[in-house]
Backbone bond lengths (Angstrom), bond angles and torsions (degrees), N, CA, C in turn:
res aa  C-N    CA-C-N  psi(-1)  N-CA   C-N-CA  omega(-1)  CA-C   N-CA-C  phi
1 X - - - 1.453 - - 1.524 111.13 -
2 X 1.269 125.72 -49.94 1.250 144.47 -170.45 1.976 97.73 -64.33
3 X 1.339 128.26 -22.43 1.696 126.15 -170.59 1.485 65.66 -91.29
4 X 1.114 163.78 -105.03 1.578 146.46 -138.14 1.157 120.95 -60.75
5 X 1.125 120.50 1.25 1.716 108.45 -178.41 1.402 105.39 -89.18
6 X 1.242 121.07 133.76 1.471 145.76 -162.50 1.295 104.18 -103.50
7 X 1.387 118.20 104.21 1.086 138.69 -161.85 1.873 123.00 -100.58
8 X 1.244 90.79 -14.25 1.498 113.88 176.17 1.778 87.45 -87.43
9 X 1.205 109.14 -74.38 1.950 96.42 -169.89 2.118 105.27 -36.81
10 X 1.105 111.31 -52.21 1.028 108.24 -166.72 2.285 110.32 -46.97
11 X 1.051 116.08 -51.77 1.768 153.13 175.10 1.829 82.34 -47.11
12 X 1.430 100.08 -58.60 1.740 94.65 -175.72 1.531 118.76 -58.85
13 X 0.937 103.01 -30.87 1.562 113.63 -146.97 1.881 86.05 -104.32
14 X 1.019 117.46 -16.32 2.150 118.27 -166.21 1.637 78.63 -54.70
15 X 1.305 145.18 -59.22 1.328 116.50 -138.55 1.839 107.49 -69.27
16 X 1.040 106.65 -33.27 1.340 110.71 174.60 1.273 120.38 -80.91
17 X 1.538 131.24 -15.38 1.633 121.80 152.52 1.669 111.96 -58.06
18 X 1.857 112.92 -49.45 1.286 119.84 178.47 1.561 122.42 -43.51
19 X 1.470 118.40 -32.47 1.461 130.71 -169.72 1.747 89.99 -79.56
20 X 1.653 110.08 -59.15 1.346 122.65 178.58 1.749 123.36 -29.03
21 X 1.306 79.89 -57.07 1.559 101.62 -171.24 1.679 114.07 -59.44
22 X 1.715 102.99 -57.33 1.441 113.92 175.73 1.963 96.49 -76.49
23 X 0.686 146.87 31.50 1.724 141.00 107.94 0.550 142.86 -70.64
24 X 1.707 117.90 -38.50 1.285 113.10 166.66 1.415 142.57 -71.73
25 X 1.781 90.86 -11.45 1.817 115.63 -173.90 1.700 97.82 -75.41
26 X 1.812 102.73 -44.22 1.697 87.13 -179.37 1.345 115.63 -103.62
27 X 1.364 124.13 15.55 1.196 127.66 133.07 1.775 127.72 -38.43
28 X 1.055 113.09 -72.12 1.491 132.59 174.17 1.225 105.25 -70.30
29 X 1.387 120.13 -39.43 2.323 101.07 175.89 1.229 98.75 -56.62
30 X 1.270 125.14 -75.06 1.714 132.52 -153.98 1.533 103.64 -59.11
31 X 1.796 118.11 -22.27 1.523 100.34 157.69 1.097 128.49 -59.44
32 X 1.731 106.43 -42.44 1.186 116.05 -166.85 1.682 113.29 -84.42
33 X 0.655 118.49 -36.12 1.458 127.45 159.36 1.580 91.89 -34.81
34 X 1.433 135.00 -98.55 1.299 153.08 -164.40 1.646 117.24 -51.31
35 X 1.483 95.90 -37.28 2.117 94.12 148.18 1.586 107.78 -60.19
36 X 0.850 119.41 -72.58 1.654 110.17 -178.67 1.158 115.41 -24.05
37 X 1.264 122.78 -79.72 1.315 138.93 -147.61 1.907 90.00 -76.49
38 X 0.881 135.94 -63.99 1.475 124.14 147.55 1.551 145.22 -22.25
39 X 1.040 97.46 -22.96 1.770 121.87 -176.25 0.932 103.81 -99.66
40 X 1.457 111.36 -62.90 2.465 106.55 168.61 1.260 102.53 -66.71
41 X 1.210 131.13 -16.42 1.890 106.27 -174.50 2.090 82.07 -70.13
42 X 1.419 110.11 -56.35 1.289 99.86 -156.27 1.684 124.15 -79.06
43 X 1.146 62.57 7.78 2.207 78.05 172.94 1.392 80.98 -78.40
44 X 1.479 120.65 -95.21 1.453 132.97 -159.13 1.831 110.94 -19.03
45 X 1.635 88.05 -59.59 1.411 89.73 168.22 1.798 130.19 -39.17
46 X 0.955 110.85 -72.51 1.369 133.20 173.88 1.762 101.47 -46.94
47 X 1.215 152.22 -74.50 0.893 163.81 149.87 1.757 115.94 -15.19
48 X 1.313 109.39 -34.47 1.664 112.54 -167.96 1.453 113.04 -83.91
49 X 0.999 106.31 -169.72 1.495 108.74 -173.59 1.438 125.22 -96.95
50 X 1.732 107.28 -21.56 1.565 118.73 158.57 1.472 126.16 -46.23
51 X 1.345 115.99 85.14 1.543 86.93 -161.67 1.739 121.54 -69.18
52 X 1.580 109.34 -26.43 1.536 104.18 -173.24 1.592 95.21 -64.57
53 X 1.151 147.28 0.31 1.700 155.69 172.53 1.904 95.78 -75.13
54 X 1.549 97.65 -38.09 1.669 75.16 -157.08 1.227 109.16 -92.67
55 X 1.960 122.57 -14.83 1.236 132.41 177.26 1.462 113.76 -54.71
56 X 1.188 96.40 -37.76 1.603 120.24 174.95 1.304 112.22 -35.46
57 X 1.565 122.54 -78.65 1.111 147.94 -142.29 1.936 87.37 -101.84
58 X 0.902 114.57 -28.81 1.380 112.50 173.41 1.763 108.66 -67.68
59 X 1.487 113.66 -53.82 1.395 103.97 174.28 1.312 116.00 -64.33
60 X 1.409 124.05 -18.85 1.603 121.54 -172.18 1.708 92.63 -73.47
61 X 1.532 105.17 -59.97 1.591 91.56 -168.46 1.527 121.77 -56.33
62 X 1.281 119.95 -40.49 1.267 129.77 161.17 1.543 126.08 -42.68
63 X 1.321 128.68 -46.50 1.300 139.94 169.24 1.142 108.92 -62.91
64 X 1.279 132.50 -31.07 1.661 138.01 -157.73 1.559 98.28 -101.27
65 X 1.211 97.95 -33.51 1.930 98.47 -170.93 1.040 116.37 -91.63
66 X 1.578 131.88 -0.51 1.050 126.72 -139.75 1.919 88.37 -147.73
67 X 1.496 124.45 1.79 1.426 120.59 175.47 1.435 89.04 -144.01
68 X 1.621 115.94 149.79 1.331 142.49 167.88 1.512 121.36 -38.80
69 X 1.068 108.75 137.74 1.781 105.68 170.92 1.149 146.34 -72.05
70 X 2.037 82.54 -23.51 1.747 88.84 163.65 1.394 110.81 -87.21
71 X 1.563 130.17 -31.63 1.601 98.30 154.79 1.203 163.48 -33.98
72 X 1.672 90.14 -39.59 1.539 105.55 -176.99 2.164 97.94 -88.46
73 X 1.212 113.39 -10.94 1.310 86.06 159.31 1.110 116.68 -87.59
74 X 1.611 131.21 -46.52 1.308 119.91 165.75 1.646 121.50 -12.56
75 X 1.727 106.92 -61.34 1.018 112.87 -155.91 1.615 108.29 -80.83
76 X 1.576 105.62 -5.65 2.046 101.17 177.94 1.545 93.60 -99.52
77 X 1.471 123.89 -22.57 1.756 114.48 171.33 1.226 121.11 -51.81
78 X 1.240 110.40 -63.11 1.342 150.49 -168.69 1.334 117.56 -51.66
79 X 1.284 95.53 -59.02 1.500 125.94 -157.88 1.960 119.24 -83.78
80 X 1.381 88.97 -47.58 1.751 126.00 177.97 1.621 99.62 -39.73
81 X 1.998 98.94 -64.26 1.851 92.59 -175.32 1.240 130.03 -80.17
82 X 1.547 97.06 -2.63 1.789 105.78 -179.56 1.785 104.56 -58.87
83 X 1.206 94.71 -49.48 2.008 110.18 -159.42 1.977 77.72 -99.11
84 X 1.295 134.43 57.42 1.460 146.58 142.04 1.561 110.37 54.00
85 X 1.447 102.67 17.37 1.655 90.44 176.62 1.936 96.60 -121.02
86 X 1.686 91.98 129.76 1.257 110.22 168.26 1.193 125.83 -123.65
87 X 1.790 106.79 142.28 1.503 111.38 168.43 1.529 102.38 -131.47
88 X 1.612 92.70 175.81 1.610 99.33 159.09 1.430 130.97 -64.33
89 X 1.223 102.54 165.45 1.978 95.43 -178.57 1.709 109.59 -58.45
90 X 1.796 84.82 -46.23 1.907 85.71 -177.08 1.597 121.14 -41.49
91 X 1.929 115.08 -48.92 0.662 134.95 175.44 1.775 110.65 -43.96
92 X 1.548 117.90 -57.00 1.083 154.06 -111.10 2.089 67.13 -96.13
93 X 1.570 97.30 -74.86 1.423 111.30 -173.57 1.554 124.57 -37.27
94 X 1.458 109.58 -40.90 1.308 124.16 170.02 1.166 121.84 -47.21
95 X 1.563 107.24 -57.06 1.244 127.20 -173.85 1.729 107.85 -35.71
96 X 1.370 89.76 -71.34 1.691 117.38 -167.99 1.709 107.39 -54.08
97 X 1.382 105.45 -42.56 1.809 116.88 -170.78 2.188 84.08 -65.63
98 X 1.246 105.66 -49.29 1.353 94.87 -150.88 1.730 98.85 -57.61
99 X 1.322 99.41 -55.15 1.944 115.50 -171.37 1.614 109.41 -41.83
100 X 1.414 93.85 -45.22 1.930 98.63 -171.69 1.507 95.52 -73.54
101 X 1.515 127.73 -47.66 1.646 108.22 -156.68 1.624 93.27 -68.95
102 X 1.246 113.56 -52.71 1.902 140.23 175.54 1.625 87.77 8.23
103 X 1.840 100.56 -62.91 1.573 108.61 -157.69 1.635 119.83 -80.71
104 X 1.308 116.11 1.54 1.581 128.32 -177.91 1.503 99.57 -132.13
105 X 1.293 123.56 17.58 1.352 129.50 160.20 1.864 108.21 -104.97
106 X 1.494 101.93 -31.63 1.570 98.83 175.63 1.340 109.11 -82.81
107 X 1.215 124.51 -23.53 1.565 130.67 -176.45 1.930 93.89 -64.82
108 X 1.243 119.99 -52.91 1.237 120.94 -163.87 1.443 104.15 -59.37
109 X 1.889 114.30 -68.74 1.303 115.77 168.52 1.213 144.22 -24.74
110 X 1.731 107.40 -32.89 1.443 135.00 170.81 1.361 103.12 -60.39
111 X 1.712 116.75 -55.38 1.478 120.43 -154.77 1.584 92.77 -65.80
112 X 1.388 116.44 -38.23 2.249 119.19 -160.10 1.213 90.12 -69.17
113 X 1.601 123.16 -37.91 1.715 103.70 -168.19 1.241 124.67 -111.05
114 X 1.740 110.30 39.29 1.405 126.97 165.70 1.274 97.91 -121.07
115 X 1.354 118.88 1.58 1.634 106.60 170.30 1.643 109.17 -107.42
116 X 1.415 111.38 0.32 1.684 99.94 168.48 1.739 102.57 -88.26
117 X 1.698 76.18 136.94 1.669 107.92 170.96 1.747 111.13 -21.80
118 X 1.234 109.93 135.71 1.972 111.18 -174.45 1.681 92.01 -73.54
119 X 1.331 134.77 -65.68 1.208 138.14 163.55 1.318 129.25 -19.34
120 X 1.525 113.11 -41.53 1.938 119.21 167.67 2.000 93.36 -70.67
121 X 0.920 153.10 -18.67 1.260 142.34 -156.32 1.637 88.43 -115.64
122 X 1.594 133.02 -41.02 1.437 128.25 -170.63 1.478 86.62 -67.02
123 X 1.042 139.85 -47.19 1.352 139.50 -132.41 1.732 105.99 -91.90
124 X 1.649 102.92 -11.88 1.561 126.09 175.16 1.380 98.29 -80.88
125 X 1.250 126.57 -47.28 1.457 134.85 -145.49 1.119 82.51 -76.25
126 X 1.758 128.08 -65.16 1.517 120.65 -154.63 1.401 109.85 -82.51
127 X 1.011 120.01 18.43 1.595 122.37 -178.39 1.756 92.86 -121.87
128 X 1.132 133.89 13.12 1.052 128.01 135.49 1.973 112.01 108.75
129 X 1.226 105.91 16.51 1.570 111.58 -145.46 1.417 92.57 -100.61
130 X 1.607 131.17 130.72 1.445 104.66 175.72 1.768 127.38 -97.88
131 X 0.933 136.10 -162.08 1.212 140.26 -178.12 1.674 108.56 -32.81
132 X 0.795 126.05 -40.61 1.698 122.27 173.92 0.993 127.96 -115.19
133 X 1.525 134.99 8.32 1.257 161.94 115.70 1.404 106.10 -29.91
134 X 1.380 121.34 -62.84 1.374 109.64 -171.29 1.874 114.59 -90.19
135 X 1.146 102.65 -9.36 1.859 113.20 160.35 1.189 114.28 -64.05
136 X 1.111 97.95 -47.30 2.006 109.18 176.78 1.126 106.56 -69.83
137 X 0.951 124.98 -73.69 1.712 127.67 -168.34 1.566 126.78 -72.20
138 X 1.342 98.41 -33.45 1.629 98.17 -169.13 1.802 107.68 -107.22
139 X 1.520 106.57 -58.89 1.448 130.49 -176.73 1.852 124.16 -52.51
140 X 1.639 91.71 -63.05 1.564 92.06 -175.96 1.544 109.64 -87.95
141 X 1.484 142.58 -4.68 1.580 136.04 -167.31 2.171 86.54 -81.45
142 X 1.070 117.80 -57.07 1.269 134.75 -160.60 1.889 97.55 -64.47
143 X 1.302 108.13 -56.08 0.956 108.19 -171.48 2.229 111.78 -90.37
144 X 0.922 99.56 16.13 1.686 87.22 162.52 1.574 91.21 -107.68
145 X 1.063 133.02 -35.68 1.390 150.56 -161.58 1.575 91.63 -68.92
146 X 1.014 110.28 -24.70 2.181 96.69 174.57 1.351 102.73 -108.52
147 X 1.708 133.57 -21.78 1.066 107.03 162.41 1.583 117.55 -111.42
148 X 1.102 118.82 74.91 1.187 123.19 -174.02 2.174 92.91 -100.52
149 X 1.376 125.49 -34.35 1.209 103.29 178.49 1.512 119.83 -68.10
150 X 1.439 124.32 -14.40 1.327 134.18 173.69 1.364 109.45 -77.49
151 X 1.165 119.31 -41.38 1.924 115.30 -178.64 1.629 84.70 -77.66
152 X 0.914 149.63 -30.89 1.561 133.68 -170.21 1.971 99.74 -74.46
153 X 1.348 98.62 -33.48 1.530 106.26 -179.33 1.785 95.43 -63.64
154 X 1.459 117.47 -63.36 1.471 114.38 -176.89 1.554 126.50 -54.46
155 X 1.604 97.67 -30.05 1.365 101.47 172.59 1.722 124.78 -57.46
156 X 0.996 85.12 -51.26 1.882 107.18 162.41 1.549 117.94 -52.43
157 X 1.091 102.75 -43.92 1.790 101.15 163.47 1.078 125.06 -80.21
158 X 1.603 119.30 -26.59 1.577 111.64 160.17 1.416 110.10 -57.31
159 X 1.605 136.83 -55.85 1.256 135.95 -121.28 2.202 82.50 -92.66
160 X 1.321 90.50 -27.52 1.578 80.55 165.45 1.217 123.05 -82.67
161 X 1.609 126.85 -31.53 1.375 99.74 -171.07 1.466 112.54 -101.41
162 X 1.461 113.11 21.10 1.580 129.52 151.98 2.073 104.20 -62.91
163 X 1.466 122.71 2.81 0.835 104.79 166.51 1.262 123.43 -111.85
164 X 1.607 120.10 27.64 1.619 155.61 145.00 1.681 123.54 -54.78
165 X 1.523 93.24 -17.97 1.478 106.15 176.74 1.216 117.39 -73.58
166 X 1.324 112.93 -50.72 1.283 115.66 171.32 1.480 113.54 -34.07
167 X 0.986 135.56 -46.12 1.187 126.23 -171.56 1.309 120.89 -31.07
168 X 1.638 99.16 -52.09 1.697 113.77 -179.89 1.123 117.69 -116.12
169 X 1.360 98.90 51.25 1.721 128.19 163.54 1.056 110.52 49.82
170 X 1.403 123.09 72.24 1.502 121.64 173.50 1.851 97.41 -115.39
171 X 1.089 91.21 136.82 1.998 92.76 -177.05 1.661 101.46 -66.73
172 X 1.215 123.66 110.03 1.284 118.05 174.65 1.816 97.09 -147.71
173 X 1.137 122.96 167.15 1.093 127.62 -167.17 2.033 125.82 -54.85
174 X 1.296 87.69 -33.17 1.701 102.66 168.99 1.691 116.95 -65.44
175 X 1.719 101.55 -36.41 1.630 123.47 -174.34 1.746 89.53 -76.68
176 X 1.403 143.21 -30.84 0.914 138.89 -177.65 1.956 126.53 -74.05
177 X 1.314 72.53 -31.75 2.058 87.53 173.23 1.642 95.27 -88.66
178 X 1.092 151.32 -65.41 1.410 141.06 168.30 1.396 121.56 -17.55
179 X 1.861 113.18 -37.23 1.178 120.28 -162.39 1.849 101.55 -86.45
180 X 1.497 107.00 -53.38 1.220 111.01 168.81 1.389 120.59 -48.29
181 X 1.516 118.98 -41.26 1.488 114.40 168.78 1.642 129.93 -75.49
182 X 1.141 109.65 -12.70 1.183 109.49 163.55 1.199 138.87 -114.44
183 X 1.659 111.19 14.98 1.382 138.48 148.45 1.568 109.67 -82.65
184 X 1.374 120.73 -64.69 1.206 109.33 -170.45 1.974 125.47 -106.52
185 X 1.451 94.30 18.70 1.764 105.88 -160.48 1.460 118.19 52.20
186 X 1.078 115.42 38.27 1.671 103.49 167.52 1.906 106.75 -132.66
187 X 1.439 91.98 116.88 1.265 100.89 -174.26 1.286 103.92 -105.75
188 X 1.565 135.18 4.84 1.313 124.69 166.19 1.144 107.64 -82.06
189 X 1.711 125.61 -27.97 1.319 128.83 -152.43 1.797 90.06 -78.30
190 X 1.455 94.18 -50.06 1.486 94.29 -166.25 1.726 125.55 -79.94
191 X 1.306 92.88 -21.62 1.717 89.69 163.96 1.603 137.63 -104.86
192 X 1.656 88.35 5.77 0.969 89.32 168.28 2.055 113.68 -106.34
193 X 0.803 121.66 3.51 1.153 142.59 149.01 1.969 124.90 -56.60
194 X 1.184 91.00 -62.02 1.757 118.00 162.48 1.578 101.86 -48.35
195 X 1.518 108.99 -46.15 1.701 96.65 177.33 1.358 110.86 -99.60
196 X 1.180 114.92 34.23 1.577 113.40 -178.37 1.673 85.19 -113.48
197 X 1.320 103.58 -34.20 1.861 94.03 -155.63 1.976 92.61 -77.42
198 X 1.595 121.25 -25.44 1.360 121.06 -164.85 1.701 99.10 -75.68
199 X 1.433 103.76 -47.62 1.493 117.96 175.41 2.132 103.35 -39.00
200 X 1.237 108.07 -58.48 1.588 105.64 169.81 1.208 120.00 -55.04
201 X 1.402 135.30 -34.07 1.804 118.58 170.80 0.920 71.82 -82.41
202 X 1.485 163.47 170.19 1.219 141.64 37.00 1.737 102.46 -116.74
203 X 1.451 107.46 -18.98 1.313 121.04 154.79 1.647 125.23 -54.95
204 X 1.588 91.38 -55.76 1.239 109.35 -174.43 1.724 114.36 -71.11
205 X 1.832 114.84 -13.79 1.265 113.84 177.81 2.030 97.34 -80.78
206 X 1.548 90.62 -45.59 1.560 84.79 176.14 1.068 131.24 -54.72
207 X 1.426 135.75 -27.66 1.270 132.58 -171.29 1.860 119.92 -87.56
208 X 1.888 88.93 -15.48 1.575 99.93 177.51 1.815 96.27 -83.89
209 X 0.968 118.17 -44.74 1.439 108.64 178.82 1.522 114.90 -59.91
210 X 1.200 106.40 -50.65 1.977 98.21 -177.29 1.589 107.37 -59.30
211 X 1.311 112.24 -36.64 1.825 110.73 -177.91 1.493 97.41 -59.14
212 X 1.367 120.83 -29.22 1.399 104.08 -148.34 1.918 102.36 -109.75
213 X 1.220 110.44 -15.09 1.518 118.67 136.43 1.535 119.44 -49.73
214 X 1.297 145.79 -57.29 1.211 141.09 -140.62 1.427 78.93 -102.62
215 X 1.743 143.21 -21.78 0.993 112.83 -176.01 1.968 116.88 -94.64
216 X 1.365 96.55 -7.07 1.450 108.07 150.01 1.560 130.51 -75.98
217 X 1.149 118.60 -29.53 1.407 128.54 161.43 1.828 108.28 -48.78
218 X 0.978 101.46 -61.89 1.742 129.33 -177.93 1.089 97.53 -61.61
219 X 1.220 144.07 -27.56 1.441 126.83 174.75 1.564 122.42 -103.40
220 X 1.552 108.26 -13.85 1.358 117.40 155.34 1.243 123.06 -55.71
221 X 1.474 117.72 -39.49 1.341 136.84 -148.94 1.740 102.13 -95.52
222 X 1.312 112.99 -26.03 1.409 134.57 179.11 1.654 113.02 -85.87
């Protein structure tokens, strides 16, 4: 396969993986960024003592985990300008990457902060700290810090199923092998390229997580 692969189309075509590529990187941060910050609101939620708070966050995770991703973008494309609210696709894409990971980022968060010690959380209470005092300080540093190889697992599933965008033509690295193949008919050249460029974050997600393990190790140890 490799004595046919055309290596000049590929050299032609780099400037438009390069544009591809750096979309898709801040494509997937600002998801991932916004799963987080979405995922602990709905951990907390789910977890607290409000209960109409936790039904909440219980149907979100449930609804999200439990139907497809290309539906639910369909259904925020689609759906969004019917009832008069519009965005861009980029916008559009974000949205959906953030909401779907959002709900398997709180599932994870849930699992790190049912595994800290009942005693590190009594020991919050009587020292006087209240309900988000001791999330902040005691609960969530310890507990993202043990599941940090699972959000590296989710991260990896976002940065792939950011290649769902394409669908509704957002230039991202998957939209870039489509383009090469249906300009020049070569879909080995171009998708296999597309998994050369995904194959690099997925390095590059790994290597931010192990640095950022050893620098939690190092501060335990300190």
């Amino acid at each position: 396969m490799l004595q046919a692969f055309n290596f000049r189309i590929i050299l032609e075509y780099m400037p438009l993986y390069s544009q591809c590529f750096m979309a898709t990187l801040w494509l997937s941060a600002v998801s991932l960024i916004g799963a987080l910050l979405i995922g602990t609101a709905a951990c907390a939620m789910r977890i607290g003592h409000y209960r109409p708070l936790a039904r909440i966050a219980v149907i979100y995770i449930e609804s999200i985990r439990s139907t497809p991703l290309l539906a639910q973008l369909y259904l925020v494309y689609f759906g969004l300008p019917s009832l008069g609210i519009r965005m861009s696709e980029e916008m559009t894409g974000i949205l959906v990457l953030t909401l779907n990971s959002g709900a398997y980022m709180a599932e994870i968060i849930r699992g790190g902060i049912q595994s800290i010690p009942s005693g590190h959380i009594e020991a919050g209470i009587a020292s006087g700290l209240n309900y988000f005092q001791r999330m902040r300080y005691i609960i969530l540093p310890p507990a993202l810090g043990a599941t940090l190889p699972a959000m590296l697992g989710q991260a990896i599933v976002l940065v792939k199923d950011s290649a769902l965008l394409s669908l509704i033509s957002i230039m991202e690295l998957t939209r870039a092998g489509q383009i090469l193949t249906s300009e020049r008919f070569m879909p080995v050249e171009g998708f296999l390229t597309t998994a050369a460029f995904y194959l690099l974050i997925y390095y590059i997600l790994k290597s931010l997580t192990s640095w950022s393990q050893k620098r939690l190790i190092f501060r335990e140890i300190h």
